[in-house]
Wavefront OBJ file of the C-alpha trace (Angstrom):
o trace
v -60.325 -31.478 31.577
v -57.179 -33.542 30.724
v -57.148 -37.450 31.328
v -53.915 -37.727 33.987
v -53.257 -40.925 32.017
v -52.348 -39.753 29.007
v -49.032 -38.041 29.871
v -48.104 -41.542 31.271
v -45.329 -44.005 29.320
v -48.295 -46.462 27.650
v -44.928 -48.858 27.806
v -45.519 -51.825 30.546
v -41.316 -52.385 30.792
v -39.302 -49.393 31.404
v -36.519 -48.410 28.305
v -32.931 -47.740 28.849
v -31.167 -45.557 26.817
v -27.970 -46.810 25.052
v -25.769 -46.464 21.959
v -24.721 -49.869 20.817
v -23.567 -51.094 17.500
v -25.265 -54.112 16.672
v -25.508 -56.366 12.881
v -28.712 -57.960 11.979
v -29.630 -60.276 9.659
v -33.198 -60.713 7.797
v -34.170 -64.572 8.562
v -33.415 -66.876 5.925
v -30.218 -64.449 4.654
v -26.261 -64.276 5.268
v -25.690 -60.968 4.243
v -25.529 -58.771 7.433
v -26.576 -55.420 7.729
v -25.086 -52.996 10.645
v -27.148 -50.682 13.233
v -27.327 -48.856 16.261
v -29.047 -49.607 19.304
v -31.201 -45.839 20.330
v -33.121 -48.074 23.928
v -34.027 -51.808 24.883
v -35.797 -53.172 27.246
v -37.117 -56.716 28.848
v -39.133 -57.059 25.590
v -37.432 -55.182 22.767
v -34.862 -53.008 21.371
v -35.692 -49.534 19.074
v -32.779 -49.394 16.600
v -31.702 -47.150 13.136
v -30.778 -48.147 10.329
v -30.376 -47.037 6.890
v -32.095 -50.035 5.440
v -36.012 -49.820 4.422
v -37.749 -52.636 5.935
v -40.735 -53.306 6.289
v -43.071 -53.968 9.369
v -43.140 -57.759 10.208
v -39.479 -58.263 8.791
v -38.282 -61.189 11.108
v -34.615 -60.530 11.863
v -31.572 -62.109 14.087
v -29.655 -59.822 15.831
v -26.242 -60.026 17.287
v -25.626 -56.416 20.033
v -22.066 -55.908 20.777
v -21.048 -54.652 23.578
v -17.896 -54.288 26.593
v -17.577 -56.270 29.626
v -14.704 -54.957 31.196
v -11.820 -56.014 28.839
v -13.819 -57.978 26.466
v -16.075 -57.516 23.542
v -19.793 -59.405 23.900
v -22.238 -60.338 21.897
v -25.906 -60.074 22.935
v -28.005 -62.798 20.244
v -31.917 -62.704 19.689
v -34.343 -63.170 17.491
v -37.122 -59.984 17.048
v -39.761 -58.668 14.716
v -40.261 -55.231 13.427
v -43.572 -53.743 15.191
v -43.062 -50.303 14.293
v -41.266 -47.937 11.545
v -40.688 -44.435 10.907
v -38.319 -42.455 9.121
v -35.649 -40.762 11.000
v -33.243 -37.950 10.026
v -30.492 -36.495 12.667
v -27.987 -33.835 11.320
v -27.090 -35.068 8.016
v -28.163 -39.048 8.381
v -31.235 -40.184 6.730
v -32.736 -43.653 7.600
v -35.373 -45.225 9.720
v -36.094 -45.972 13.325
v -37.601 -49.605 13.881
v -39.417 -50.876 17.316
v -38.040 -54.100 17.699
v -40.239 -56.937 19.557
v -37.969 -60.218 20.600
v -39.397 -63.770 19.929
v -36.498 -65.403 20.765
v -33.863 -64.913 23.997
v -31.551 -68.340 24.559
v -31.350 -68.035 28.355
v -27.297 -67.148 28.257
v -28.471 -63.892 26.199
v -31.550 -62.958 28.806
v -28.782 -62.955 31.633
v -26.690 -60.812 29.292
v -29.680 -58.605 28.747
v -30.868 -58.133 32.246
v -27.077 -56.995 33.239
v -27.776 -54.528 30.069
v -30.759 -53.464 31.110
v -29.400 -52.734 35.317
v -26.601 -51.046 34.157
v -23.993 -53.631 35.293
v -22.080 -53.915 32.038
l 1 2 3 4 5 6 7 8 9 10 11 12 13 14 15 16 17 18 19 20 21 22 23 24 25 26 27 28 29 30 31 32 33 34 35 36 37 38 39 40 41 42 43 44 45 46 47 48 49 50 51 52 53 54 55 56 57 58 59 60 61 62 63 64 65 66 67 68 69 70 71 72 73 74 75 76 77 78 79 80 81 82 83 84 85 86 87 88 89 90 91 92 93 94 95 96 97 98 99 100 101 102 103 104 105 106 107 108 109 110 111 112 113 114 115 116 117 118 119
């Protein structure tokens, strides 16, 4: 017999799906690195990259993004939880699951707007 749990999402916050550039910076740097937002949600972001990092990398993260006629900027602080490698057509890099540790209040507004769709 098969459990009816396991086909359900083991995730507790539901992920929305969106293509955002974004730069990130390994804590303690100034050289920034760019990626690409693949889903976020209330708790983290899963991003590629071409950059091999490893799992616990702390990083600061700026996501840019369009409010009407203006560019935003979407700041946090995260940790990689999870790696893999990733290859799509004929890009090679990884895919990192990104937990936040750090939201200023300004950037959870931005990021519950994100996350509803009303930006």
């Amino acid at each position: 017999m098969v459990d009816s749990n396991a086909d359900r999402d083991r995730r507790s916050h539901p992920r929305m799906i969106m293509d955002l550039p974004l730069e990130y910076r390994i804590f303690d740097t100034t050289f920034a690195r760019g990626a690409l937002t693949v889903n976020a949600s209330k708790t983290g972001l899963l991003i590629q990259s071409v950059t091999d990092l490893p799992i616990g990398t702390k990083l600061s993260l700026g996501v840019l993004f369009h409010k009407e006629f203006e560019l935003k900027e979407l700041k946090v602080s995260a940790e990689i939880v999870r790696k893999e490698r990733f290859w799509k057509e004929d890009w090679k890099g990884f895919q990192y699951g990104l937990r936040f540790t750090e939201v200023e209040e300004e950037d959870l507004m931005k990021l519950q707007e994100l996350l509803s769709g009303g930006l």
